[in-house]
GUBA-691881 format. One record per atom (N, C-alpha, C, O, CB): residue in three letters; chain; atom name; x, y negated, z. Coordinates in Angstrom, 1 decimal. Glycine has a CB too. Layout:
BEGIN
{atom "ALA"; "A"; "CA"; {X; Y; Z}}
...
END
This chain:
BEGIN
{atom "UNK"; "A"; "N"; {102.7; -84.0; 119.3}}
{atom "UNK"; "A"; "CA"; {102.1; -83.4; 118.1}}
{atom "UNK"; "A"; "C"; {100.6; -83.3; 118.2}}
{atom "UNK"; "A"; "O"; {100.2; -82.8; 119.2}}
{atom "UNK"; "A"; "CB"; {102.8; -82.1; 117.8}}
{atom "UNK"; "A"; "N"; {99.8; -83.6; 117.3}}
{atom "UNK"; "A"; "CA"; {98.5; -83.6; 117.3}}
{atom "UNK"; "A"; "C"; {98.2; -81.9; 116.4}}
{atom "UNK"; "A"; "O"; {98.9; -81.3; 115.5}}
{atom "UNK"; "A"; "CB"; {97.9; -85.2; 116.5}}
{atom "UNK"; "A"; "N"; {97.1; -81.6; 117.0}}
{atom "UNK"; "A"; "CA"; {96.6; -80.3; 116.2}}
{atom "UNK"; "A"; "C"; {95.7; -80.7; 115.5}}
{atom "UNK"; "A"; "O"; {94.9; -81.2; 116.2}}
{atom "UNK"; "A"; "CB"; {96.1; -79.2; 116.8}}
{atom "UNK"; "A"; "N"; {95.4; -80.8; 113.9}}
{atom "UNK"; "A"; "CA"; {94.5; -81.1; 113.0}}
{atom "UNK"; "A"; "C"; {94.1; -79.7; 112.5}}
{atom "UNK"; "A"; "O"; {94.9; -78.8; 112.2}}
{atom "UNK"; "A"; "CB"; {95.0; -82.1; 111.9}}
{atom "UNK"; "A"; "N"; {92.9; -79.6; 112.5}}
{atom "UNK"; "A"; "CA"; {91.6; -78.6; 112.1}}
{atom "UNK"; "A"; "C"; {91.4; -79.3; 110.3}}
{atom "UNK"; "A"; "O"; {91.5; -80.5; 109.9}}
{atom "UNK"; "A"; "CB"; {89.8; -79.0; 113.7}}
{atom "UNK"; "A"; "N"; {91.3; -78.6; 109.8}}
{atom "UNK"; "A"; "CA"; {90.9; -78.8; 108.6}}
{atom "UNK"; "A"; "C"; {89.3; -77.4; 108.3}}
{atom "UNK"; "A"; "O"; {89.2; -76.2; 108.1}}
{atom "UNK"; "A"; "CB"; {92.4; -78.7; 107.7}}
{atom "UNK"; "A"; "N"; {88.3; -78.5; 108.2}}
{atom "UNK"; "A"; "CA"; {87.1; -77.4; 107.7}}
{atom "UNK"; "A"; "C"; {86.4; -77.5; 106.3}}
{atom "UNK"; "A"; "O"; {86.2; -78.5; 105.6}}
{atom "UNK"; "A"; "CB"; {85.9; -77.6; 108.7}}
{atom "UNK"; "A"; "N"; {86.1; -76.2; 106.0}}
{atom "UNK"; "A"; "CA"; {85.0; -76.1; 104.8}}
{atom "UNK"; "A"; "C"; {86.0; -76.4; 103.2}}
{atom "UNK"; "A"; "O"; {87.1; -76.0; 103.0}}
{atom "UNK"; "A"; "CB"; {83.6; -77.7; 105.0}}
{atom "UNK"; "A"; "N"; {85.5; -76.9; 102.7}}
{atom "UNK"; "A"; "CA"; {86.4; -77.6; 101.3}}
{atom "UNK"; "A"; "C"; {88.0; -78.0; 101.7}}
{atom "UNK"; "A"; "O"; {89.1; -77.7; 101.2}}
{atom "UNK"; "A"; "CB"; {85.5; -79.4; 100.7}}
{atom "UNK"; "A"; "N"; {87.7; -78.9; 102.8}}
{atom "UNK"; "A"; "CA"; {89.0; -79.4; 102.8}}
{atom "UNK"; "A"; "C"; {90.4; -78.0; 103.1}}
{atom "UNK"; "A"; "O"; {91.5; -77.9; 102.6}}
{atom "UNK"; "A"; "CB"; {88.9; -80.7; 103.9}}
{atom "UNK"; "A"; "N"; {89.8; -77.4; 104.0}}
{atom "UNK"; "A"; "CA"; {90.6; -76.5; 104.4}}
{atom "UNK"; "A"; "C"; {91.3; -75.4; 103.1}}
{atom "UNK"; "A"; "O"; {92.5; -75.0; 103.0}}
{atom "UNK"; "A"; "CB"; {89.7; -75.9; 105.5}}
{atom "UNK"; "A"; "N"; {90.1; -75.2; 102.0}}
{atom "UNK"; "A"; "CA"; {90.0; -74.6; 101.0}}
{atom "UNK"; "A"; "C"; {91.1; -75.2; 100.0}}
{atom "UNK"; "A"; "O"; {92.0; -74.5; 99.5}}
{atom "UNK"; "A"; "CB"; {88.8; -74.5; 100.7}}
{atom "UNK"; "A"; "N"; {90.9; -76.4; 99.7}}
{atom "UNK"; "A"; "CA"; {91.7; -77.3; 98.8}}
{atom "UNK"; "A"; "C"; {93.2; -77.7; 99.4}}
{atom "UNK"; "A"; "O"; {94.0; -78.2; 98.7}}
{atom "UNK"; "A"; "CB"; {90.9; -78.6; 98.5}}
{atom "UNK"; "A"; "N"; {93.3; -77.4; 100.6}}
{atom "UNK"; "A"; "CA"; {94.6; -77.3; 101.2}}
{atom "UNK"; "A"; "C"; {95.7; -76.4; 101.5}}
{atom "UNK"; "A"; "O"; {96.9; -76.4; 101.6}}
{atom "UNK"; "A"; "CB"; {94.4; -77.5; 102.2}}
{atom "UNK"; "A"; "N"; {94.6; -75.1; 101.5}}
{atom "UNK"; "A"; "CA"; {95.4; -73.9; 101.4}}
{atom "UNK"; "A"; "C"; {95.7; -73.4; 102.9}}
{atom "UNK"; "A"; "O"; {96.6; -72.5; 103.1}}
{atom "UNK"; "A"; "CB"; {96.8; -74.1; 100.3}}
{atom "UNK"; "A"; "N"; {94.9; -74.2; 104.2}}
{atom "UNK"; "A"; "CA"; {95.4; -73.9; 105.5}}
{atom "UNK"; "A"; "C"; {94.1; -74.5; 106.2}}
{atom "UNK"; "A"; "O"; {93.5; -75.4; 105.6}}
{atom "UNK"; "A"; "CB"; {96.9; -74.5; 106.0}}
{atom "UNK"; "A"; "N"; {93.8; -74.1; 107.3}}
{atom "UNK"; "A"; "CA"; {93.0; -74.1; 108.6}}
{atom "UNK"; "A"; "C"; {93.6; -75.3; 109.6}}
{atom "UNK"; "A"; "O"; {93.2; -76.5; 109.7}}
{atom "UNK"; "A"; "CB"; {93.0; -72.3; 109.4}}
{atom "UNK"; "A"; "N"; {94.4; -74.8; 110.0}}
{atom "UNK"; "A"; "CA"; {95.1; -75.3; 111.3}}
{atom "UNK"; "A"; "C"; {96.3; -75.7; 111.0}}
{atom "UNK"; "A"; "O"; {96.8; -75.0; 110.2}}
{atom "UNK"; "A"; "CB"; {95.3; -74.3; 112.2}}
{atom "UNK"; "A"; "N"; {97.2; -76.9; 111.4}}
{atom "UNK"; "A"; "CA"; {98.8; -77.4; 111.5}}
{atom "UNK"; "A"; "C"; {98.8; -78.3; 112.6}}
{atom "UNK"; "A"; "O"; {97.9; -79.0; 112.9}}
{atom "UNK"; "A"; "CB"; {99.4; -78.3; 110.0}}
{atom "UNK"; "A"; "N"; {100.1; -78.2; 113.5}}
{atom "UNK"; "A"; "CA"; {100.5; -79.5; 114.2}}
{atom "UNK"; "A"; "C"; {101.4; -80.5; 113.8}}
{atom "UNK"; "A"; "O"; {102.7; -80.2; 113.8}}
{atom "UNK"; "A"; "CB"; {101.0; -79.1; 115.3}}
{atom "UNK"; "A"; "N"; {101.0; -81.6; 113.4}}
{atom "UNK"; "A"; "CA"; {102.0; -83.1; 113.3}}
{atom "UNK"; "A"; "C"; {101.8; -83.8; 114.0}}
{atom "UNK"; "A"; "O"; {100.9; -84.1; 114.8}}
{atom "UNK"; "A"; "CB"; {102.1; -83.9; 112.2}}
{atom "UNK"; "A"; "N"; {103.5; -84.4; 113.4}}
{atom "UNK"; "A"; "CA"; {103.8; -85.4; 114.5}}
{atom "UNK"; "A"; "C"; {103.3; -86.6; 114.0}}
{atom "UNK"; "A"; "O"; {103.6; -87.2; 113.0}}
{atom "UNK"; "A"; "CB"; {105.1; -85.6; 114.9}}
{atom "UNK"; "A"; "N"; {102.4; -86.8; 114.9}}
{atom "UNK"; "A"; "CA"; {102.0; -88.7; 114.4}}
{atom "UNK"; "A"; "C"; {101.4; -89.4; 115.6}}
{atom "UNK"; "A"; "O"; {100.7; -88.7; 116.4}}
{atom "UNK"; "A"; "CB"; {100.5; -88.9; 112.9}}
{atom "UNK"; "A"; "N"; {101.6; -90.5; 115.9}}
{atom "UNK"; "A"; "CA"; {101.0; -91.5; 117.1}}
{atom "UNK"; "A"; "C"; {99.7; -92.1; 116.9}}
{atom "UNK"; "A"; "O"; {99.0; -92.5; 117.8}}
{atom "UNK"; "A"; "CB"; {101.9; -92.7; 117.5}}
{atom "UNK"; "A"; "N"; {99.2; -92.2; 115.5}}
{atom "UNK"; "A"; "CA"; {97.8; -92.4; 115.4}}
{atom "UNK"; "A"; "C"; {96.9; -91.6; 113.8}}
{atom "UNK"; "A"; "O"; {97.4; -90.7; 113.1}}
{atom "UNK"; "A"; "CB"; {97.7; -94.3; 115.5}}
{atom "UNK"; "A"; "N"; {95.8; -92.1; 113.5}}
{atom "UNK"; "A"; "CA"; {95.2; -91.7; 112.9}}
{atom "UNK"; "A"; "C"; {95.3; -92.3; 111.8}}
{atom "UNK"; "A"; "O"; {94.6; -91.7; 111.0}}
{atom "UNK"; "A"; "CB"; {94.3; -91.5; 113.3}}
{atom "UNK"; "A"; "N"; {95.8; -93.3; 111.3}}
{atom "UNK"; "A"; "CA"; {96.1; -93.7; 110.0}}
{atom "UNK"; "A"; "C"; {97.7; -93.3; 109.5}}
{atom "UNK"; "A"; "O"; {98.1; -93.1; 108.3}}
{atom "UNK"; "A"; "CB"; {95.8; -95.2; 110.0}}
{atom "UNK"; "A"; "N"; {98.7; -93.2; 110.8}}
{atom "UNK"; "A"; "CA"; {99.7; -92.6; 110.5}}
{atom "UNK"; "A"; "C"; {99.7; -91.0; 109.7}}
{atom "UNK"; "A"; "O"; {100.3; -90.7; 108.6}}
{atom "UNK"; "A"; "CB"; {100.3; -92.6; 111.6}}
{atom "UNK"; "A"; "N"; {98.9; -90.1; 110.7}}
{atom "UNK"; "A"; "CA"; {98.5; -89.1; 110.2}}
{atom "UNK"; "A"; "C"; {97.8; -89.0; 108.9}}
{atom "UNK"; "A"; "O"; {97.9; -87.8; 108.5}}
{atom "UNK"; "A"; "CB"; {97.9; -88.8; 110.8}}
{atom "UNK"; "A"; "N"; {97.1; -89.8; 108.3}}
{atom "UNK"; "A"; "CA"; {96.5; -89.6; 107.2}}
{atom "UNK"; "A"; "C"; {97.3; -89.7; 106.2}}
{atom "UNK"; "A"; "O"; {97.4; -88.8; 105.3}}
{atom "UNK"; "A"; "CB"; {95.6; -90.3; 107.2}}
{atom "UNK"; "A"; "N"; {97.9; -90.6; 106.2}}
{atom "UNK"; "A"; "CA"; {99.8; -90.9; 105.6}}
{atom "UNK"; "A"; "C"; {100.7; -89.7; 105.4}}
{atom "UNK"; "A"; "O"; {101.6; -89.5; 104.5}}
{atom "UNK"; "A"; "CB"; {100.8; -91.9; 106.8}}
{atom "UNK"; "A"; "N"; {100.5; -89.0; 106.4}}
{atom "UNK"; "A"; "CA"; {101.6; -87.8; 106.7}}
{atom "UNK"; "A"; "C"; {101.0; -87.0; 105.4}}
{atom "UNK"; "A"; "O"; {101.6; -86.8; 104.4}}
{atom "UNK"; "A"; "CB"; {101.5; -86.8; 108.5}}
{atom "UNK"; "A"; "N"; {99.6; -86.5; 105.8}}
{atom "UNK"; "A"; "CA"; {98.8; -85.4; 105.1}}
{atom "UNK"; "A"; "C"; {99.2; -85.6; 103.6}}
{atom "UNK"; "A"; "O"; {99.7; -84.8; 102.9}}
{atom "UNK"; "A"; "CB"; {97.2; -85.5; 105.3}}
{atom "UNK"; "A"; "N"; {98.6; -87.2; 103.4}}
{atom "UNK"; "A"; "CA"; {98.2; -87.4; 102.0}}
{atom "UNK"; "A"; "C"; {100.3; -87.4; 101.2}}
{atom "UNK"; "A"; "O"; {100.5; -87.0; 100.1}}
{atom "UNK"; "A"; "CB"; {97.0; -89.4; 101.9}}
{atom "UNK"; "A"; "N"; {101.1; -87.7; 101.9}}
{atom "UNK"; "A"; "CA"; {102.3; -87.3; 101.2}}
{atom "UNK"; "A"; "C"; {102.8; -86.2; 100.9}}
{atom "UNK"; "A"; "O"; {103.1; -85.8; 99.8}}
{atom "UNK"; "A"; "CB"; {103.1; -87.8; 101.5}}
{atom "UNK"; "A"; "N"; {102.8; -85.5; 102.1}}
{atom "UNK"; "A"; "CA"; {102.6; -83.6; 102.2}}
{atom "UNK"; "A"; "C"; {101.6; -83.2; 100.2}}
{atom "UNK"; "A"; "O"; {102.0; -82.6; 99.2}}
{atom "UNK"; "A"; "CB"; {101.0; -83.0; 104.3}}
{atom "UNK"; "A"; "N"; {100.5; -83.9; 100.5}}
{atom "UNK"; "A"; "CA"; {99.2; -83.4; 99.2}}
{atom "UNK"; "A"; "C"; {98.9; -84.1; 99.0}}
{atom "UNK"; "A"; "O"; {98.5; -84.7; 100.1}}
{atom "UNK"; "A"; "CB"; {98.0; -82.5; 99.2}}
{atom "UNK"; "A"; "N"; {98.6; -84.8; 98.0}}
{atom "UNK"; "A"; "CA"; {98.1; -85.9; 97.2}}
{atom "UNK"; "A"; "C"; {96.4; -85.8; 97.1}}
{atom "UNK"; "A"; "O"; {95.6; -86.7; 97.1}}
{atom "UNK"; "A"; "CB"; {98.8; -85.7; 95.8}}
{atom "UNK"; "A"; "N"; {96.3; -84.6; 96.9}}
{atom "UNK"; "A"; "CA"; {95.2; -84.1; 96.3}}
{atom "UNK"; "A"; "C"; {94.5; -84.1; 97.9}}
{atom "UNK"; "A"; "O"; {93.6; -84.9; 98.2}}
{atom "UNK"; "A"; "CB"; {95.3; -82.6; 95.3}}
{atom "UNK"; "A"; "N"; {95.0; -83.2; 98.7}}
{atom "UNK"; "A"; "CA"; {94.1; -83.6; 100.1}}
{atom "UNK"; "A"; "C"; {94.1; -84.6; 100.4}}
{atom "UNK"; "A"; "O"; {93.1; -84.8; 101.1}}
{atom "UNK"; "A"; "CB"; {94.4; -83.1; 101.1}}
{atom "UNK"; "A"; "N"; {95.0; -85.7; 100.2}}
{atom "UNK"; "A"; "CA"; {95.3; -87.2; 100.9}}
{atom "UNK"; "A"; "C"; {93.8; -87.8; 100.6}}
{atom "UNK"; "A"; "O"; {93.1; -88.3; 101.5}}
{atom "UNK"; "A"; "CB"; {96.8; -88.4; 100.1}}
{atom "UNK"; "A"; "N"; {93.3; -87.5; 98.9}}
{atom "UNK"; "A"; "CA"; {92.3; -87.9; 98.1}}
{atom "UNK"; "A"; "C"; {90.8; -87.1; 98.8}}
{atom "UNK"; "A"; "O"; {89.7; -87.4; 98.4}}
{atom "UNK"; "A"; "CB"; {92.7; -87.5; 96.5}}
{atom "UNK"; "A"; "N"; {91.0; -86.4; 99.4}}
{atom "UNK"; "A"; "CA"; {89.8; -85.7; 99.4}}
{atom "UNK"; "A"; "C"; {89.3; -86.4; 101.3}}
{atom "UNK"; "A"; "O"; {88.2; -86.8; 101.7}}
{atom "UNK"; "A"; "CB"; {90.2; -83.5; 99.0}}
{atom "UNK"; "A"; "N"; {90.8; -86.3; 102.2}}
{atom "UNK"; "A"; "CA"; {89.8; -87.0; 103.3}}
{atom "UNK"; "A"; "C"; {90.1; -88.1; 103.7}}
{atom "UNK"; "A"; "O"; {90.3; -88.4; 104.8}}
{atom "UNK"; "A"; "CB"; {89.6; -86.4; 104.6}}
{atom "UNK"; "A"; "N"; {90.2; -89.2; 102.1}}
{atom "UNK"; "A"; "CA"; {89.4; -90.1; 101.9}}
{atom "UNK"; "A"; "C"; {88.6; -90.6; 101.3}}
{atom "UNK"; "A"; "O"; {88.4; -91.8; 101.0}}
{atom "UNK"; "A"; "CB"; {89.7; -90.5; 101.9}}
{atom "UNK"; "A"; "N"; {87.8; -89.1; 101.1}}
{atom "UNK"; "A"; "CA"; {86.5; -89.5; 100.5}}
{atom "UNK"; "A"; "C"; {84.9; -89.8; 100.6}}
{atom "UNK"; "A"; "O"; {84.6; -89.3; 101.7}}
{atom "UNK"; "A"; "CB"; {86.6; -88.8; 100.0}}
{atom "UNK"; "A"; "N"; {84.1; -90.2; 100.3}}
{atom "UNK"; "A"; "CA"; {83.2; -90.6; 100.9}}
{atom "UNK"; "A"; "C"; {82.5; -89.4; 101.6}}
{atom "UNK"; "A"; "O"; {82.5; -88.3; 100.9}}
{atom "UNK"; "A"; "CB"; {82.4; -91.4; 100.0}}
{atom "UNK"; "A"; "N"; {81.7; -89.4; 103.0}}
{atom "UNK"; "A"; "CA"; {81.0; -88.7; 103.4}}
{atom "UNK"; "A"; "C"; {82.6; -88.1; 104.5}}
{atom "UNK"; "A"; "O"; {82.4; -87.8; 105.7}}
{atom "UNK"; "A"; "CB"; {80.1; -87.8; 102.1}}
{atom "UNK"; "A"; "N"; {83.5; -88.0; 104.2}}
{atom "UNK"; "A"; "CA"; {84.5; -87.3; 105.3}}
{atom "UNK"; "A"; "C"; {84.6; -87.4; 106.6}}
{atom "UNK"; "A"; "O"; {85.5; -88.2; 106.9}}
{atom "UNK"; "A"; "CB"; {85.4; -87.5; 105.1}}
{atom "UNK"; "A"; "N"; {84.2; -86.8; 107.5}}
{atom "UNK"; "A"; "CA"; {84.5; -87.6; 108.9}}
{atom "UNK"; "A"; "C"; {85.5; -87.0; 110.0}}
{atom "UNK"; "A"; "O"; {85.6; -85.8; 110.2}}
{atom "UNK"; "A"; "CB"; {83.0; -87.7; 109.7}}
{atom "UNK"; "A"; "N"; {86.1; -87.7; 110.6}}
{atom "UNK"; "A"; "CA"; {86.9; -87.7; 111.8}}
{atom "UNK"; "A"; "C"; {86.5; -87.1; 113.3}}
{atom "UNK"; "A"; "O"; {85.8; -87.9; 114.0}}
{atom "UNK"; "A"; "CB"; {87.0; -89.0; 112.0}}
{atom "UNK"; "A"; "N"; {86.7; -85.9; 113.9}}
{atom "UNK"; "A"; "CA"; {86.6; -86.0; 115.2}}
{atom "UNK"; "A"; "C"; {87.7; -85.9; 116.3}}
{atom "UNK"; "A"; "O"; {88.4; -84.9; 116.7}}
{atom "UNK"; "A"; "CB"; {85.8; -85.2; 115.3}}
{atom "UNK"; "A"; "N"; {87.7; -86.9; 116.6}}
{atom "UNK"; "A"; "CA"; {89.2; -86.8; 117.6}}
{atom "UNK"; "A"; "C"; {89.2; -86.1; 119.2}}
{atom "UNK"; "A"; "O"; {88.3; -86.6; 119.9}}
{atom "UNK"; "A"; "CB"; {89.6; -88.4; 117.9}}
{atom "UNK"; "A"; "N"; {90.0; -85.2; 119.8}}
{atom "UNK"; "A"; "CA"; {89.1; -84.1; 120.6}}
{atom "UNK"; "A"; "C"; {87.4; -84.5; 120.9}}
{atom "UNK"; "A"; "O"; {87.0; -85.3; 121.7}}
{atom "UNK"; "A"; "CB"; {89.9; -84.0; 122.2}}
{atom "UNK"; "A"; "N"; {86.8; -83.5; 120.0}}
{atom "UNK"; "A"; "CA"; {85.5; -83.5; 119.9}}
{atom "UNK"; "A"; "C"; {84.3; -84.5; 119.6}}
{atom "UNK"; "A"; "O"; {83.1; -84.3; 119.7}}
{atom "UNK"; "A"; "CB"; {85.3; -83.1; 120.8}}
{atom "UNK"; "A"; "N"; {85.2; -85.8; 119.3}}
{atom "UNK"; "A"; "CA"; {84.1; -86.9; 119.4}}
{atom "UNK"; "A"; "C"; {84.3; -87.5; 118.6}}
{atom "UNK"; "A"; "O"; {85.4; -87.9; 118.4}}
{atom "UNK"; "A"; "CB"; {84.0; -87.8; 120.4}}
{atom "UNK"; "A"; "N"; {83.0; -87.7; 117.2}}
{atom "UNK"; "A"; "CA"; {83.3; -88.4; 116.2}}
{atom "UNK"; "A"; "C"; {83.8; -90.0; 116.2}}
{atom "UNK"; "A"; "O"; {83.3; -90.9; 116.9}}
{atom "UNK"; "A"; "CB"; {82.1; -88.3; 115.5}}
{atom "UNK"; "A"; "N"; {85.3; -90.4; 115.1}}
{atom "UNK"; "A"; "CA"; {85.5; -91.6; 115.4}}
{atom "UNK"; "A"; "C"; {85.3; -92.1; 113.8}}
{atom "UNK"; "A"; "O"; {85.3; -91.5; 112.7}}
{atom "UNK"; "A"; "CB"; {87.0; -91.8; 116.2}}
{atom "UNK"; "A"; "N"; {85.2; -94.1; 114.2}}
{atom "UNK"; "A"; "CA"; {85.2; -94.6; 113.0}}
{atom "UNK"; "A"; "C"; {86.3; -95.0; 112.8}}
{atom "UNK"; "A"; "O"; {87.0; -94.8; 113.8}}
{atom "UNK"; "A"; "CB"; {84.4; -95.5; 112.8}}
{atom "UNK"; "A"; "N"; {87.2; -95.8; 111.6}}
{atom "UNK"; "A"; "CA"; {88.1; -96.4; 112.2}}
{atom "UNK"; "A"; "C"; {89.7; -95.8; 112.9}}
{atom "UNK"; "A"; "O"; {89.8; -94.6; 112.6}}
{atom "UNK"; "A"; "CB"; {87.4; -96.9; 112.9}}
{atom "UNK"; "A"; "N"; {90.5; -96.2; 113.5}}
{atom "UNK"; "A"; "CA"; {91.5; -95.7; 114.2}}
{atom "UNK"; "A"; "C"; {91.1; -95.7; 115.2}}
{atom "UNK"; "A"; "O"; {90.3; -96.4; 115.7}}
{atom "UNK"; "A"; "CB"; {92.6; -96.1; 114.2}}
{atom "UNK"; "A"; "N"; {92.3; -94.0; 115.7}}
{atom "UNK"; "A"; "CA"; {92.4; -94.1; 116.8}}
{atom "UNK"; "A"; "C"; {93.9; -93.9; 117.4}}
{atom "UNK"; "A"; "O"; {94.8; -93.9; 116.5}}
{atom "UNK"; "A"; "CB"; {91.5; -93.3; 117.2}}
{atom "UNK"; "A"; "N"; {94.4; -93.7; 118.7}}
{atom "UNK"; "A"; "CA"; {95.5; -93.3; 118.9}}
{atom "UNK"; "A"; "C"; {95.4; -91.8; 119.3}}
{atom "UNK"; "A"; "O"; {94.4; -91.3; 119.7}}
{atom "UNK"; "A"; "CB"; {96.0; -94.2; 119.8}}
{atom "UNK"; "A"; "N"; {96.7; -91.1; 119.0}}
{atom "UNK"; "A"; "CA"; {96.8; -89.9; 119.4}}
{atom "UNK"; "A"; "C"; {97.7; -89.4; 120.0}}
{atom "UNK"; "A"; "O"; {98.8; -89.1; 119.5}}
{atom "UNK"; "A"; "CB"; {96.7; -89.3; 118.6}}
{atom "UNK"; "A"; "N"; {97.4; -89.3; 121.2}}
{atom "UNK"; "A"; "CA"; {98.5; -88.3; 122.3}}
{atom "UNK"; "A"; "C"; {99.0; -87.3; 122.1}}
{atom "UNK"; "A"; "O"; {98.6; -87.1; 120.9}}
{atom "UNK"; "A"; "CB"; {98.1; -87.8; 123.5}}
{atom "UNK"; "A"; "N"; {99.8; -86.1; 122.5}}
{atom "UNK"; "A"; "CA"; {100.9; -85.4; 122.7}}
{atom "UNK"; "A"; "C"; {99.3; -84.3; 122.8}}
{atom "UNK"; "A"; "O"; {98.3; -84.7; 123.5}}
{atom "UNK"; "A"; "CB"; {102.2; -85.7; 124.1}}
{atom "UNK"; "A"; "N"; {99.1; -83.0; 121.9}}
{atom "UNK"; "A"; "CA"; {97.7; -82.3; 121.9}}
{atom "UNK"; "A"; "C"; {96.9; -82.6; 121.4}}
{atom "UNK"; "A"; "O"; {96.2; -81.7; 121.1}}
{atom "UNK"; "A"; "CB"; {97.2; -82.0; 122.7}}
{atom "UNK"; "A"; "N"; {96.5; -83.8; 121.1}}
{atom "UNK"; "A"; "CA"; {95.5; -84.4; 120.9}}
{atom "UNK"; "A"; "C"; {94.8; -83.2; 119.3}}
{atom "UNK"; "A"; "O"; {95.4; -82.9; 118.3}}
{atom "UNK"; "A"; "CB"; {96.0; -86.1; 120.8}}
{atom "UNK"; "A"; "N"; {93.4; -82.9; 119.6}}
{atom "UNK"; "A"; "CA"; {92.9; -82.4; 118.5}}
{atom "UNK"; "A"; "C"; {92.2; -83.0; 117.6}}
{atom "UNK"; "A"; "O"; {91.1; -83.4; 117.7}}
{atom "UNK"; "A"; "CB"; {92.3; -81.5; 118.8}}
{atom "UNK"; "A"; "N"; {93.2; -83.3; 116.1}}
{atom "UNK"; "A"; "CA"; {92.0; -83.8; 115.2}}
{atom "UNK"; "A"; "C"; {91.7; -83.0; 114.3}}
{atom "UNK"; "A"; "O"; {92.5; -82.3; 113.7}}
{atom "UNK"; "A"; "CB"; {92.3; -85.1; 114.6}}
{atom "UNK"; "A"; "N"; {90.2; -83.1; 114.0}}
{atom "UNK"; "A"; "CA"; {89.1; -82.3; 112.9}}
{atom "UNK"; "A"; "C"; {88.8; -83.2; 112.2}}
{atom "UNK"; "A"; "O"; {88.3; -84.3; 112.5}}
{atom "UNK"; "A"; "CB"; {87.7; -81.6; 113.3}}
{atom "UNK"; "A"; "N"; {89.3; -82.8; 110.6}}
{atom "UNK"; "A"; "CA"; {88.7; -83.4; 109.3}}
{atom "UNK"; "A"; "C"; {87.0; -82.3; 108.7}}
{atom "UNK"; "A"; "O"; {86.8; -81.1; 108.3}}
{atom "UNK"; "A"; "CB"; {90.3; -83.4; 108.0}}
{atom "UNK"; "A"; "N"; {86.4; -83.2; 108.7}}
{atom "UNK"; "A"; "CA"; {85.0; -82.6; 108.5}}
{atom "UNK"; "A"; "C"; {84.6; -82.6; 107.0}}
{atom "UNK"; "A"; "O"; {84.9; -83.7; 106.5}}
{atom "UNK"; "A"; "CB"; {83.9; -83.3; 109.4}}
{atom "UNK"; "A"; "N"; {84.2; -81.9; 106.3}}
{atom "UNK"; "A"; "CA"; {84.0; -82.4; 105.0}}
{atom "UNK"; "A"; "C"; {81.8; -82.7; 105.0}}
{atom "UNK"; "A"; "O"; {80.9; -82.2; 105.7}}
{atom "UNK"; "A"; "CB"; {84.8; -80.8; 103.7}}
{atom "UNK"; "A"; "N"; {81.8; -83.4; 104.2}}
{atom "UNK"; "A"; "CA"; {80.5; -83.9; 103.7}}
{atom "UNK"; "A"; "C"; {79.6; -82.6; 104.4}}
{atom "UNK"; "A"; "O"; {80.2; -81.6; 104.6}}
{atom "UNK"; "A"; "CB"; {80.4; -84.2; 101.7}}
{atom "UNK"; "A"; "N"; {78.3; -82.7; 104.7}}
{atom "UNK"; "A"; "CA"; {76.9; -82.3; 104.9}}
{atom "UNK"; "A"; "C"; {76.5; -82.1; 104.1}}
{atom "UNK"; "A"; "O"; {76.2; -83.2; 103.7}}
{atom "UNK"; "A"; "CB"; {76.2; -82.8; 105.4}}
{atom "UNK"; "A"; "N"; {76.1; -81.5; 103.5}}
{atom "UNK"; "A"; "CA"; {74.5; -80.8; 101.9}}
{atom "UNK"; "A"; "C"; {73.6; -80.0; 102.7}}
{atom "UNK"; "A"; "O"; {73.8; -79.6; 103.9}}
{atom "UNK"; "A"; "CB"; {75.2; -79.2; 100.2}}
{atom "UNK"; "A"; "N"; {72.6; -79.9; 101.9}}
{atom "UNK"; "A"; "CA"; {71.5; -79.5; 102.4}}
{atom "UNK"; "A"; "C"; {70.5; -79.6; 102.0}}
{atom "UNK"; "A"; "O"; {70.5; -80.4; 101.1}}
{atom "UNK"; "A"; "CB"; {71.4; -79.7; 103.3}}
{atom "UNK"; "A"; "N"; {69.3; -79.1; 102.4}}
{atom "UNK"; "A"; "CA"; {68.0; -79.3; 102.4}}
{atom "UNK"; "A"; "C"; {66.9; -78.9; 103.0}}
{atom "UNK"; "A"; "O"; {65.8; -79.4; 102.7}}
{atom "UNK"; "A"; "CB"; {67.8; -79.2; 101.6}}
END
C-alpha cells in the first residue's frame, strides 16, 4: 500500500490529508483516486500539479512499493 499525502487545494477539495492504497504504480493510482472522485481525479490532473514520490519530484511514471510515499502537490502562486 502506498501512503499518498494530499496538500493545499487538493487536500481541501478532497475532504482528507492522508490515505493508504493499494496500487503498484503511479498511473494505477491515479485511476484509483480519480474513480473514488471525479472531481479530484480532475484537479491532479491539472496543469501545474506535481508528483513527489518518497521525497523526489517525478515526471511521468513511476513504480510503487509496499510504503512507498506519494505527495500530490498543488500549483505555486506567488510573487
Amino acid at each position: 500500500m502506498a501512503r499518498v499525502l494530499l496538500f493545499g487545494r487538493l487536500a481541501d477539495q478532497a475532504g482528507w490529508r492522508e490515505r493508504s492504497i493499494d496500487a503498484g504504480d503511479l498511473a494505477t493510482l491515479r485511476s484509483a483516486l480519480a474513480a473514488d472522485d471525479a472531481v479530484l481525479g480532475e484537479a491532479l490532473a491539472g496543469p501545474g500539479v506535481q508528483v513527489a514520490v518518497d521525497k523526489a519530484l517525478v515526471r511521468g511514471e513511476a513504480i510503487l512499493a509496499a510504503g512507498t510515499e506519494v505527495a500530490f502537490l498543488p500549483p505555486m502562486s506567488g510573487g
